[in-house]
C-alpha positions in Angstrom: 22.4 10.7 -14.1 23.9 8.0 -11.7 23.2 4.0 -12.2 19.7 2.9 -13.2 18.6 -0.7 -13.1 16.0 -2.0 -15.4 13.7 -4.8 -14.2 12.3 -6.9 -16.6 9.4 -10.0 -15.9 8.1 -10.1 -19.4 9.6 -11.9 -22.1 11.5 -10.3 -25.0 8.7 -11.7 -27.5 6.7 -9.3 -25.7 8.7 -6.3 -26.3 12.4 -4.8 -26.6 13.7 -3.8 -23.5 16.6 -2.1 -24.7 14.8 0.3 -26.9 13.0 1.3 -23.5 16.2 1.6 -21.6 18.2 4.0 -24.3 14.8 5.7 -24.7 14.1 6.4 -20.8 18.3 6.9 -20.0 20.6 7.0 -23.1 23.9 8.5 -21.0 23.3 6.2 -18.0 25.2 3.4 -16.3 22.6 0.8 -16.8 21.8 -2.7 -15.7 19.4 -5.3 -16.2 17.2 -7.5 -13.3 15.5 -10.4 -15.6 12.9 -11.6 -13.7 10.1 -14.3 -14.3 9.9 -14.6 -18.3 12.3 -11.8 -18.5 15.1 -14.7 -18.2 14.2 -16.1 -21.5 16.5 -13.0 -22.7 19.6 -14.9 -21.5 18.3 -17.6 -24.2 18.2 -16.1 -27.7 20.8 -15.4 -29.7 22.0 -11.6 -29.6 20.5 -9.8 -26.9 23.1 -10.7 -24.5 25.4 -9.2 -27.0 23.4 -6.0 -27.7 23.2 -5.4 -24.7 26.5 -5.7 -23.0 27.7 -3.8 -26.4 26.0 -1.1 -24.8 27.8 -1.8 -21.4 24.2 -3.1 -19.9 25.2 -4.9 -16.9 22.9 -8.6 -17.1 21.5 -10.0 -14.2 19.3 -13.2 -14.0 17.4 -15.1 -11.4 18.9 -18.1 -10.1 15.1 -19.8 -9.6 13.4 -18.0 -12.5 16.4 -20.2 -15.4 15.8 -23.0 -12.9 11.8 -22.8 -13.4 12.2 -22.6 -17.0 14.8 -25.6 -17.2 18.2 -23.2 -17.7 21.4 -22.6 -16.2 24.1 -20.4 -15.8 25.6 -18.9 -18.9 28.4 -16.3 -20.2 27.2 -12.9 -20.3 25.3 -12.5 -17.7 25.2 -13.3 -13.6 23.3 -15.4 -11.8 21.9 -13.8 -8.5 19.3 -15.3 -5.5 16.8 -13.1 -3.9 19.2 -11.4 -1.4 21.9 -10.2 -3.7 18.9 -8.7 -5.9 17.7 -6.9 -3.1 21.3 -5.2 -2.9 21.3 -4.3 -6.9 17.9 -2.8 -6.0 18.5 -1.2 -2.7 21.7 -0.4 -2.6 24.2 -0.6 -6.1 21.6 1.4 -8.3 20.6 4.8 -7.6 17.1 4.3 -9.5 15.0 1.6 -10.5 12.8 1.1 -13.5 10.2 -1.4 -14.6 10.4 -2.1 -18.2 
């Protein structure tokens, strides 16, 4: 099935992401571009660790934490526009809006 990433802009209040992703690609290497109010998922308690038990791969917005007054934190990496343009273009063999 190859490596899907996920994108995510919405916040987790909104809806849970990771019932989409094991719904839409249950046996895939999967990983995670929080966007916008998607970052607020690197804030709550558990999702980080739902998700990597799953062996999600978390990616974060550098601006979009900065926007909403957060910083880096364990679990998940911090990336500027150009390196997500390489998860999307290049390290992931599809991409998915959740």
């Amino acid at each position: 099935m190859g490596k899907i990433l996920f994108i995510d802009i919405k916040s987790p209040a909104e809806k849970d992401p990771i019932e989409l992703m094991d719904l839409m690609a249950p046996e895939a290497e999967k990983g995670i571009l929080l966007f916008e109010d998607g970052v607020l998922l690197t804030q709550l308690p558990g999702w980080k660790d739902r998700l990597t038990a799953k062996g999600v791969k978390i990616y974060a917005i550098e601006d979009d934490l900065k926007a909403r007054g957060f910083a880096a934190g364990e679990g998940f990496e911090v990336v500027d526009y150009p390196r997500a343009a390489e998860l999307i273009m290049e390290d992931y063999d599809k991409v998915v809006n959740v």
